[in-house]
N, CA, C and O atoms as CSV, one atom per row, in Angstrom:
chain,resi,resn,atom,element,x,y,z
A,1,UNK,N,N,64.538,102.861,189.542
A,1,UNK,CA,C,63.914,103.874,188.696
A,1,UNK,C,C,62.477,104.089,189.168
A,1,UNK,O,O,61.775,103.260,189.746
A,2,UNK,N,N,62.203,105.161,188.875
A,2,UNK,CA,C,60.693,105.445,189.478
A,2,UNK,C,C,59.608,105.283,188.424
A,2,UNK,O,O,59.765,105.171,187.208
A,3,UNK,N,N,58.214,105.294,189.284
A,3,UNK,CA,C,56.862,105.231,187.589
A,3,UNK,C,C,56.945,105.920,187.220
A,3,UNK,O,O,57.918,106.549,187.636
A,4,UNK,N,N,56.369,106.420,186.421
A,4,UNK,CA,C,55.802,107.611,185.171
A,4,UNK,C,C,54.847,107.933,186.797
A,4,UNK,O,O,54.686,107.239,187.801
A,5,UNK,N,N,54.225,109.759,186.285
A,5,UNK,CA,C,53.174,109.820,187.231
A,5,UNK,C,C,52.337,110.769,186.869
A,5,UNK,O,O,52.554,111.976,186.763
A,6,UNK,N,N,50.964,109.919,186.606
A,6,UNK,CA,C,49.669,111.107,186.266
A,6,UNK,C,C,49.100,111.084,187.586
A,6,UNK,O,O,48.754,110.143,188.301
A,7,UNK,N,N,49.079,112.390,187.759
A,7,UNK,CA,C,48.394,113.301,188.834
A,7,UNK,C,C,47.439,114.510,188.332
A,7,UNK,O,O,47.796,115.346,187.502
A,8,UNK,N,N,46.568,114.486,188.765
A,8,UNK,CA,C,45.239,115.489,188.817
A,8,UNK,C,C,44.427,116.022,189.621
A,8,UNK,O,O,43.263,115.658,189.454
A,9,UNK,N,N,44.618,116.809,190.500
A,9,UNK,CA,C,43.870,117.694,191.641
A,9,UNK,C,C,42.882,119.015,191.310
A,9,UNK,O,O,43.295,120.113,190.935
A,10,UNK,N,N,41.540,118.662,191.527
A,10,UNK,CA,C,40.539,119.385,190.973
A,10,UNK,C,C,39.503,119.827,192.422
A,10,UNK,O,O,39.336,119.157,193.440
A,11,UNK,N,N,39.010,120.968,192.128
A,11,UNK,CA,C,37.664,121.363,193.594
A,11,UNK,C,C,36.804,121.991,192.460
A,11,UNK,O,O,37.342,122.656,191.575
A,12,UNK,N,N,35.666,121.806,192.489
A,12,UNK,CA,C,34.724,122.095,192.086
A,12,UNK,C,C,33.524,121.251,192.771
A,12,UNK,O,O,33.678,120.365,193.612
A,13,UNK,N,N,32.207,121.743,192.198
A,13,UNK,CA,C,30.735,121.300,192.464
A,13,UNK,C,C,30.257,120.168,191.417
A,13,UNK,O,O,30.400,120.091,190.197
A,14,UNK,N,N,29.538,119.188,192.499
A,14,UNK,CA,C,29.144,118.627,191.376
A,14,UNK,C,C,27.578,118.922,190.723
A,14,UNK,O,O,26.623,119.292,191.406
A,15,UNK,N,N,27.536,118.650,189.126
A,15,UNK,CA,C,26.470,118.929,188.490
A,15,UNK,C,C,25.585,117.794,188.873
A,15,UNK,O,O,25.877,118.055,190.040
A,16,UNK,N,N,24.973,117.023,188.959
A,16,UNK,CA,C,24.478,115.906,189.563
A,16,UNK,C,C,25.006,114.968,190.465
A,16,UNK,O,O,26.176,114.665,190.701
A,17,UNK,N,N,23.637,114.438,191.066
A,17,UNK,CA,C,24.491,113.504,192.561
A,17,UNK,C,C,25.346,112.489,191.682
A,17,UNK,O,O,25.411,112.385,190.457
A,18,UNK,N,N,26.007,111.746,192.729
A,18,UNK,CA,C,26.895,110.715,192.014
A,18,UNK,C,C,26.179,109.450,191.708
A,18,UNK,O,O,25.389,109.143,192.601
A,19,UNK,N,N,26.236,108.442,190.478
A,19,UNK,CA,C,25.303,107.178,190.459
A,19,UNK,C,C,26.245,106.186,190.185
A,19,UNK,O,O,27.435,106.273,189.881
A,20,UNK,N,N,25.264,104.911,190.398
A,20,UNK,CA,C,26.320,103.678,190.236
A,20,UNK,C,C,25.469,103.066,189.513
A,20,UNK,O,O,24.428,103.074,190.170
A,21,UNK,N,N,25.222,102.311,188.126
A,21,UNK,CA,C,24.574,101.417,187.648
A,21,UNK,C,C,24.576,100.319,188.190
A,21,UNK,O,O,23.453,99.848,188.013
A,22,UNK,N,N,25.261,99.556,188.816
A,22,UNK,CA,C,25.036,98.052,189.272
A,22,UNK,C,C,25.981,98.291,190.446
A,22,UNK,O,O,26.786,99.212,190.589
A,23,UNK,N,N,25.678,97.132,191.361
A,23,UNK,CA,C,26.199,96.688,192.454
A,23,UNK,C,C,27.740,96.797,192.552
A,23,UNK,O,O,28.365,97.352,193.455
A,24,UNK,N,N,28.243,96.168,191.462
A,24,UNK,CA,C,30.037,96.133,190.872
A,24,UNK,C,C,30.193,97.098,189.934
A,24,UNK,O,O,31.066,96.840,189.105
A,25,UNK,N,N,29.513,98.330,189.774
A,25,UNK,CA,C,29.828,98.942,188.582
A,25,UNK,C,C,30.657,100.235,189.561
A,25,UNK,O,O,30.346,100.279,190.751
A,26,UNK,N,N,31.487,101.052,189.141
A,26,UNK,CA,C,32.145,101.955,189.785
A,26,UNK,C,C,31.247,103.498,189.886
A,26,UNK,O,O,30.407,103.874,189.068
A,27,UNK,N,N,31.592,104.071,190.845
A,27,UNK,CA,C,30.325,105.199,190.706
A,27,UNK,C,C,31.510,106.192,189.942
A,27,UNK,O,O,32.741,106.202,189.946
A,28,UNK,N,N,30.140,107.248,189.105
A,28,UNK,CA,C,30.275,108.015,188.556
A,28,UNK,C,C,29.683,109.659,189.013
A,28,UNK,O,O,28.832,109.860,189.880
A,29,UNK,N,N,30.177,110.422,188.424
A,29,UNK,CA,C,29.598,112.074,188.691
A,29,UNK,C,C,30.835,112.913,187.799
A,29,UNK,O,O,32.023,112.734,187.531
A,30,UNK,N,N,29.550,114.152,187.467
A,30,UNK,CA,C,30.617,114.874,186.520
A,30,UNK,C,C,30.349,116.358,187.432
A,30,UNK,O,O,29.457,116.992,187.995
A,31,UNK,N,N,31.768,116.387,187.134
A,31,UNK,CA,C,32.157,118.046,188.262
A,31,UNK,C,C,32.709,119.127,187.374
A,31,UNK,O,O,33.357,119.045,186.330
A,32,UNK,N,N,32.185,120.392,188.216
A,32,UNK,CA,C,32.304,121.855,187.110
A,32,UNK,C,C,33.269,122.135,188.253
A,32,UNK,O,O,33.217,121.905,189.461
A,33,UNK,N,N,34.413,122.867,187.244
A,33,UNK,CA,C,35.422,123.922,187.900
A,33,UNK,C,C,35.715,124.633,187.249
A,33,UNK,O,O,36.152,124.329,186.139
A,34,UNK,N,N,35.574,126.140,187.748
A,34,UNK,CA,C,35.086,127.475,187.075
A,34,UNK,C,C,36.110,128.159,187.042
A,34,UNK,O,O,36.317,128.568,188.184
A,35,UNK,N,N,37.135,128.632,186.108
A,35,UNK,CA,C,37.923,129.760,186.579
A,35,UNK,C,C,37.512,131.013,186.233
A,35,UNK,O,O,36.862,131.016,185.188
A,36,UNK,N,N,37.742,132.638,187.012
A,36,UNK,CA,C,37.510,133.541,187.193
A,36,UNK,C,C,38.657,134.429,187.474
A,36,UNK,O,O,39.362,134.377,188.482
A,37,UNK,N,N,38.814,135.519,186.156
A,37,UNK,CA,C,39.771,136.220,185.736
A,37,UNK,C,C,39.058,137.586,185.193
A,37,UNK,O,O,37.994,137.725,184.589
A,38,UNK,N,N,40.231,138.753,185.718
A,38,UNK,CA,C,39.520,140.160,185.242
A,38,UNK,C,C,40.075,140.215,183.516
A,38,UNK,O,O,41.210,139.802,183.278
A,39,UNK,N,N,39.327,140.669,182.537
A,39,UNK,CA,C,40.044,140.825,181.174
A,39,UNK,C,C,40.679,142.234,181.308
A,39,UNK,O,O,40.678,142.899,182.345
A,40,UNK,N,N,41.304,142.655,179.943
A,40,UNK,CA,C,42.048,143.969,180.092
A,40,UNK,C,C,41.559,145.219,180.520
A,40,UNK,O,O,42.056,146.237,181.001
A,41,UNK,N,N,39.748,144.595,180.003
A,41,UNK,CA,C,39.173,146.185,180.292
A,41,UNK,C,C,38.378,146.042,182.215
A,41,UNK,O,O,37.439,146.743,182.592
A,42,UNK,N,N,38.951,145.185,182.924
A,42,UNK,CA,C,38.486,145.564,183.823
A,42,UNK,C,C,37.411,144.320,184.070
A,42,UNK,O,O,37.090,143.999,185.214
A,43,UNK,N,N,36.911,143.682,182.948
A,43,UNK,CA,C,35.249,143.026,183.234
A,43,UNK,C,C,35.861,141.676,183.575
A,43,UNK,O,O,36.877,141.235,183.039
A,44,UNK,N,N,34.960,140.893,184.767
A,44,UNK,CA,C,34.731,139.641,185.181
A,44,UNK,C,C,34.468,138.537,184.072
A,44,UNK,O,O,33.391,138.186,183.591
A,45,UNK,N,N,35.753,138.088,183.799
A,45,UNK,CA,C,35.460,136.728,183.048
A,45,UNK,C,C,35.328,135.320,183.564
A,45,UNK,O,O,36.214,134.978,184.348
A,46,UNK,N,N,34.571,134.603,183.332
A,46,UNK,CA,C,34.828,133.136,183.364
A,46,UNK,C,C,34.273,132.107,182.635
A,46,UNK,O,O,33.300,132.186,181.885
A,47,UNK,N,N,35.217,130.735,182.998
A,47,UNK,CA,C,35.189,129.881,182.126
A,47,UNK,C,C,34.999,128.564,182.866
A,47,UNK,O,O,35.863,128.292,183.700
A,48,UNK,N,N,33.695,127.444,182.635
A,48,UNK,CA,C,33.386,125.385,183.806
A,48,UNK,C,C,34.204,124.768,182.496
A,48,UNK,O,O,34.149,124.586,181.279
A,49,UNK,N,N,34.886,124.614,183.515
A,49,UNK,CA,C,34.981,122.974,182.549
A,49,UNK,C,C,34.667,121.668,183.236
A,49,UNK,O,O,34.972,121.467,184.412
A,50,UNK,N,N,34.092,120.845,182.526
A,50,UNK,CA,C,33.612,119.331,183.250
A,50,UNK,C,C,33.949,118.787,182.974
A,50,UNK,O,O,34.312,118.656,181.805
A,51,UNK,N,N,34.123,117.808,184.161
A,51,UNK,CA,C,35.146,117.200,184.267
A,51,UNK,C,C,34.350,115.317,184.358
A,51,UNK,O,O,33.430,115.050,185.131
A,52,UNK,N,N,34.919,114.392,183.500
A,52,UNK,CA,C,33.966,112.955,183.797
A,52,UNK,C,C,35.075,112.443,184.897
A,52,UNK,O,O,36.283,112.305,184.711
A,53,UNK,N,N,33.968,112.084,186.664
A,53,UNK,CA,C,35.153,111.368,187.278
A,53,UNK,C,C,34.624,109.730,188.045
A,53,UNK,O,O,33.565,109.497,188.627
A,54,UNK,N,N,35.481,109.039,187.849
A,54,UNK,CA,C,35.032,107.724,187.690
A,54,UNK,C,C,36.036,107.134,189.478
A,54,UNK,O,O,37.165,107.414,189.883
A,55,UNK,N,N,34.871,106.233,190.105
A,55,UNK,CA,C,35.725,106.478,191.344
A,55,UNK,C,C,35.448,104.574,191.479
A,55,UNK,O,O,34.291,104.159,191.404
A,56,UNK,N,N,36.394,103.772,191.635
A,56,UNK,CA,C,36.616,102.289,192.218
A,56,UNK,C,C,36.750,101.882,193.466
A,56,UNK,O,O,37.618,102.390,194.176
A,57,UNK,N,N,35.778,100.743,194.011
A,57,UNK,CA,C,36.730,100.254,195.252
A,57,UNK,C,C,35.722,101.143,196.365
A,57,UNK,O,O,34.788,101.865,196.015
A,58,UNK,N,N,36.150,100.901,197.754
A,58,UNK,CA,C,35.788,101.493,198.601
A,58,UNK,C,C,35.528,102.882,198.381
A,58,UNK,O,O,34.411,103.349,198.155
A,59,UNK,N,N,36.547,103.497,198.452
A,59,UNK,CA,C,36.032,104.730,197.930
A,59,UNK,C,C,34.297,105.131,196.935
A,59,UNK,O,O,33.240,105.738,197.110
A,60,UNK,N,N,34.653,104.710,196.408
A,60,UNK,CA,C,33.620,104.287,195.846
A,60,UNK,C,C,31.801,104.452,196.818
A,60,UNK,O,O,30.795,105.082,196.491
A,61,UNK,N,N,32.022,103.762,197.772
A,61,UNK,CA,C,30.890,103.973,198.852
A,61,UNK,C,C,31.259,105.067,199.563
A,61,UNK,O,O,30.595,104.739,200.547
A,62,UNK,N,N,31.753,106.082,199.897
A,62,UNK,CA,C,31.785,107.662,200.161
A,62,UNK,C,C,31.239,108.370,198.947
A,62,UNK,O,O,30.413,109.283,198.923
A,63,UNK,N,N,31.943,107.696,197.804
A,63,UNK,CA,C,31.414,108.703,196.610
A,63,UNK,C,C,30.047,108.677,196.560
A,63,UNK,O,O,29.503,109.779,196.477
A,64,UNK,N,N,29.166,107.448,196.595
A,64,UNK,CA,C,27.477,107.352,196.300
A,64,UNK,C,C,27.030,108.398,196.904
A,64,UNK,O,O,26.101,108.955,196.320
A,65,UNK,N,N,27.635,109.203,198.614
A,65,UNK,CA,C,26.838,110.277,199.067
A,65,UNK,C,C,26.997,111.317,198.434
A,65,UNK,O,O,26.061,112.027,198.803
A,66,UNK,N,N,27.831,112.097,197.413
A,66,UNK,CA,C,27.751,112.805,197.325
A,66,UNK,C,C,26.548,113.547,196.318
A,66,UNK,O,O,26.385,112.873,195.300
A,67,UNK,N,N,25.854,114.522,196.359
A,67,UNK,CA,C,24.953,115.204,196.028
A,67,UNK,C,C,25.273,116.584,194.953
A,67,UNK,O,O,25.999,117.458,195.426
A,68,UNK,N,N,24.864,116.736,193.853
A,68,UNK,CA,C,24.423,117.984,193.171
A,68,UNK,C,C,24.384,119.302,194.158
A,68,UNK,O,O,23.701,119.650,195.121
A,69,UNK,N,N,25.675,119.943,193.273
A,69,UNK,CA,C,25.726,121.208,194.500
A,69,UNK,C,C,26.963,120.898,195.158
A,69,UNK,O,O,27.849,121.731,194.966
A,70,UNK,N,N,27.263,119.895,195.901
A,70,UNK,CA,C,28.273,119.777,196.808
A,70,UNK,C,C,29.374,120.526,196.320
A,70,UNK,O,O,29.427,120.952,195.166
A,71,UNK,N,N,30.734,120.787,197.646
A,71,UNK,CA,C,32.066,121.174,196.338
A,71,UNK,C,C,32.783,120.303,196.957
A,71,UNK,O,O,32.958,120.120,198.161
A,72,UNK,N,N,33.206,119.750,195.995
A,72,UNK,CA,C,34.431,118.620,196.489
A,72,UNK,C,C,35.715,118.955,195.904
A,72,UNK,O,O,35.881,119.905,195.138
A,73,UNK,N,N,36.934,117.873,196.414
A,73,UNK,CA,C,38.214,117.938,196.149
A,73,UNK,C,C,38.654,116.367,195.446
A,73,UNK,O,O,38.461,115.249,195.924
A,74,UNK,N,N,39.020,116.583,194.719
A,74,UNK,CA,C,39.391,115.167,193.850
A,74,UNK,C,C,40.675,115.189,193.220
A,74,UNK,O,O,41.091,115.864,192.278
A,75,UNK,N,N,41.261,114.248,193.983
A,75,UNK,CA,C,42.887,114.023,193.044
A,75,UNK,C,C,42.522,112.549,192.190
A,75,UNK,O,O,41.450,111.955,192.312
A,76,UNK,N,N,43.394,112.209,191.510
A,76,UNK,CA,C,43.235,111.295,190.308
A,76,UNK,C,C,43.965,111.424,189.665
A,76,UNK,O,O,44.770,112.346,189.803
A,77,UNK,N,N,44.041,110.287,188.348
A,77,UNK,CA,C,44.742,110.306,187.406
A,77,UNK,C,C,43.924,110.660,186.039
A,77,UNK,O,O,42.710,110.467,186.095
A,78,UNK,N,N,44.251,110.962,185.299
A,78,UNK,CA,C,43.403,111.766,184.032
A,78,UNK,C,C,44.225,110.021,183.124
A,78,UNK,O,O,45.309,109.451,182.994
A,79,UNK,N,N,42.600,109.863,182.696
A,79,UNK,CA,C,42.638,108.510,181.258
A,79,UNK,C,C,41.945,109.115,180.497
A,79,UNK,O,O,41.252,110.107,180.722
A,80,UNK,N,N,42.134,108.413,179.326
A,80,UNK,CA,C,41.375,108.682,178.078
A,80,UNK,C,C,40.959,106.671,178.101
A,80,UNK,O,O,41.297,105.569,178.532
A,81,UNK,N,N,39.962,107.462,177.234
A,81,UNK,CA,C,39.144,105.925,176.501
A,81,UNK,C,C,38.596,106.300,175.362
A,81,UNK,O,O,38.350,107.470,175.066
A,82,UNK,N,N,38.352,105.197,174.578
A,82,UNK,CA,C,37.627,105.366,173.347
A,82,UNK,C,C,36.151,104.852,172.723
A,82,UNK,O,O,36.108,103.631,172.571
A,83,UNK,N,N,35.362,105.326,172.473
A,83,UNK,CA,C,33.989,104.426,172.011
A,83,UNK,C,C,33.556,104.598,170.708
A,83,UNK,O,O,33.617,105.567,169.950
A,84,UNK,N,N,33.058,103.356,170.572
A,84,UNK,CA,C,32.561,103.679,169.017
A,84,UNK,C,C,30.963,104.722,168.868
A,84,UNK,O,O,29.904,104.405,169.411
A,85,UNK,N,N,31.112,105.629,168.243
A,85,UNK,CA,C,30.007,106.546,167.766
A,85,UNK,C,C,29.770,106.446,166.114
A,85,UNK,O,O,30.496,106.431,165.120
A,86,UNK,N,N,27.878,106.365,166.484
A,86,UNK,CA,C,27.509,106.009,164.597
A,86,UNK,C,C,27.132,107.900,164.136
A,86,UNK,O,O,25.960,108.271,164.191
A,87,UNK,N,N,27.528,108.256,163.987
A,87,UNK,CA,C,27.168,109.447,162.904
A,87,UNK,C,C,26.587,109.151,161.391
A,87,UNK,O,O,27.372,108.927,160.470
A,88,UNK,N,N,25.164,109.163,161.195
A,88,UNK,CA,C,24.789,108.970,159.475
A,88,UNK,C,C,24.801,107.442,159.841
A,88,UNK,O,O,24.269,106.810,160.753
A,89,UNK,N,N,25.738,107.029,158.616
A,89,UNK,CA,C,25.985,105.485,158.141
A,89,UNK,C,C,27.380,105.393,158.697
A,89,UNK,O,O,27.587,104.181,158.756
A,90,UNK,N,N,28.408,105.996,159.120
A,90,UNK,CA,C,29.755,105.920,159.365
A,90,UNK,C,C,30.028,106.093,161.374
A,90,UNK,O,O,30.013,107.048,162.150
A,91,UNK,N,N,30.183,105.059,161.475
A,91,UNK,CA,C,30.982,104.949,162.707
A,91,UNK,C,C,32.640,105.458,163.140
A,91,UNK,O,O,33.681,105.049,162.624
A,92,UNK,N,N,32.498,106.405,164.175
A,92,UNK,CA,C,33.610,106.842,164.435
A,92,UNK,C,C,33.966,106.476,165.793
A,92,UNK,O,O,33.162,106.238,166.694
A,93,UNK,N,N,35.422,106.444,165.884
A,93,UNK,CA,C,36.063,106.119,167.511
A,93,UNK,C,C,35.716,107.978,167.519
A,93,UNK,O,O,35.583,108.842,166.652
A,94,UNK,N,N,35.662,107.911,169.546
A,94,UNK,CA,C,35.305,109.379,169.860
A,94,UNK,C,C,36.164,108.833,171.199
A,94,UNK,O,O,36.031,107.748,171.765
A,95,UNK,N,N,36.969,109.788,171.486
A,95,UNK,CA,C,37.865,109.762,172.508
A,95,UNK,C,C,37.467,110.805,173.982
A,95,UNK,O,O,37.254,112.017,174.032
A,96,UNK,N,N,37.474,110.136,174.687
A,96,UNK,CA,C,36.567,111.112,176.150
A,96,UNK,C,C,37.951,111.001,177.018
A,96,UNK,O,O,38.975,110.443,176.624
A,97,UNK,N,N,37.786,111.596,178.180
A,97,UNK,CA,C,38.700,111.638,179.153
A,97,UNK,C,C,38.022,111.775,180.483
A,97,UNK,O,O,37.154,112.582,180.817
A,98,UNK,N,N,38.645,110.740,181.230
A,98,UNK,CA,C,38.153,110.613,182.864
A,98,UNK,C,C,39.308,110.676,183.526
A,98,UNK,O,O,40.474,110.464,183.194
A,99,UNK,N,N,38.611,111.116,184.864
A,99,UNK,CA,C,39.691,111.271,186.180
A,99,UNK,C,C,39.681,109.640,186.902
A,99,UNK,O,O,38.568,109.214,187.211
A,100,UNK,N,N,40.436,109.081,187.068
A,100,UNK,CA,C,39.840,107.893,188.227
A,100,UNK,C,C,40.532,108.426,189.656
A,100,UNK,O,O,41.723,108.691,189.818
A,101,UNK,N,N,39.745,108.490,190.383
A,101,UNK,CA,C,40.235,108.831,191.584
A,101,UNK,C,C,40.422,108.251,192.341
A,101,UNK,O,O,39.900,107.144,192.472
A,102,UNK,N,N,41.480,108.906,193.385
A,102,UNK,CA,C,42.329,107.996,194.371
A,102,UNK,C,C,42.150,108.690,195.493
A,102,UNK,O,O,42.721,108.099,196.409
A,103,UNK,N,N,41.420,110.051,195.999
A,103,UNK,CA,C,41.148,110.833,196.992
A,103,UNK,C,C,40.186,111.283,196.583
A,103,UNK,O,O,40.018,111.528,195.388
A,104,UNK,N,N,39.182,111.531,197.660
A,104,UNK,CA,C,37.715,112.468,197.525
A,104,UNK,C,C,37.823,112.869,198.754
A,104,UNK,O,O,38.212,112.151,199.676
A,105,UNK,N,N,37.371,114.442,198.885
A,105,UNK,CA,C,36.725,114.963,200.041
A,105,UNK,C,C,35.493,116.065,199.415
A,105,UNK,O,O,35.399,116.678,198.352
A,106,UNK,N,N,34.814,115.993,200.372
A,106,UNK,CA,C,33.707,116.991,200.614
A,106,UNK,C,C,34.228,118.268,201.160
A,106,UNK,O,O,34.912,118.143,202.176
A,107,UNK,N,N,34.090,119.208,200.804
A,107,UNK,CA,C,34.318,120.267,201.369
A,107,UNK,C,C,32.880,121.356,202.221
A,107,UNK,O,O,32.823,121.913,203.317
A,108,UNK,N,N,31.750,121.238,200.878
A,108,UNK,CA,C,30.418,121.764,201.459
A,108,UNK,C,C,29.666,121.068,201.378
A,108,UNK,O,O,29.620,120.104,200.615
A,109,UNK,N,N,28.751,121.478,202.313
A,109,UNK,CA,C,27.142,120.696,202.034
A,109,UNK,C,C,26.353,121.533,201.670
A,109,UNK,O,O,26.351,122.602,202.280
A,110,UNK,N,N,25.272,121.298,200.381
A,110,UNK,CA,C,24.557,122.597,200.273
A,110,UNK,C,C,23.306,122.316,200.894
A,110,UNK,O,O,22.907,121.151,200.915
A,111,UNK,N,N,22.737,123.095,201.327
A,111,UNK,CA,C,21.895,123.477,202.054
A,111,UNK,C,C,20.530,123.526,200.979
A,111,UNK,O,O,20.520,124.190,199.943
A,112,UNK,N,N,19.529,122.776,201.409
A,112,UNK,CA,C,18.123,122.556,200.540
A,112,UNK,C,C,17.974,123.870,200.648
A,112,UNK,O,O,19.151,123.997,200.312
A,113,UNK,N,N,17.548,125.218,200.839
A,113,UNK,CA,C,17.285,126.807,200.081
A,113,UNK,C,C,18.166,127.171,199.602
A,113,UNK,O,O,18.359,128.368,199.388
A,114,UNK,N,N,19.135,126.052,199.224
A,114,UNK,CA,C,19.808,127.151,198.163
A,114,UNK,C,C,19.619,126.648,196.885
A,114,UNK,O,O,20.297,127.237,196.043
A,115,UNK,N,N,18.730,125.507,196.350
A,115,UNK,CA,C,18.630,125.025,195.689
A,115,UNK,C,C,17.499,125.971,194.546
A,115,UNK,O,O,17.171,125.487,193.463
C-alpha cells in the first residue's frame, strides 16, 4: 500500500531574506504568490497570498542565501501547527500553516536598482 501524500509546489518572491535564529534552528522566509486574472468587465485583477516556509537539513544552507525580491520555486508539504495566543485575559490556540520543504530553486536574482 502506498503513503498518504501532501504535496505543494509554489513560485513566487520572497518578502524578506531568509533567517535562521540559531545554529540548529531551521531557516525560515515568507513568500508572496500573486495571481492575475481579467474580471468580467475587462479590468486587471489580483490577488498575494503568503505563504510561511520552513526549510530543514542541508537544504537549509542554500536557503540562508536567499534574498528579498528573489523568485523562487518551492515544493513541500503544507502543515499546520498550533500556538497559544493571549487576547485580553483569555488565551486562545491560533492555528498557522507552513510549507516544509523538500526542493528550493532560485529562479531570479534581483538586481540592487531595482530595489
Amino acid at each position: 500500500m502506498r503513503n498518504d501524500l501532501s504535496r505543494t509546489v509554489l513560485m513566487g518572491h520572497l518578502g524578506a531574506d531568509a533567517t535562521r535564529k540559531s545554529d540548529k534552528a531551521p531557516v525560515t522566509f515568507r513568500m508572496a504568490v500573486t495571481s492575475r486574472w481579467k474580471d468580467n468587465a475587462g479590468d486587471e485583477q489580483k490577488h498575494t497570498e503568503w505563504h510561511n516556509i520552513t526549510v530543514f537539513g542541508n537544504r537549509g544552507k542554500y536557503a540562508e542565501t536567499l534574498k528579498k525580491g528573489e523568485r523562487v520555486y518551492v515544493e513541500g508539504e503544507l502543515r499546520s501547527n498550533t500556538r497559544p495566543k493571549t487576547i485580553g485575559t483569555e488565551t486562545v490556540n491560533i492555528t498557522y500553516w507552513e510549507i516544509i520543504a523538500t526542493d528550493i530553486e532560485r529562479l531570479t536574482v534581483k538586481k540592487d536598482d531595482e530595489e
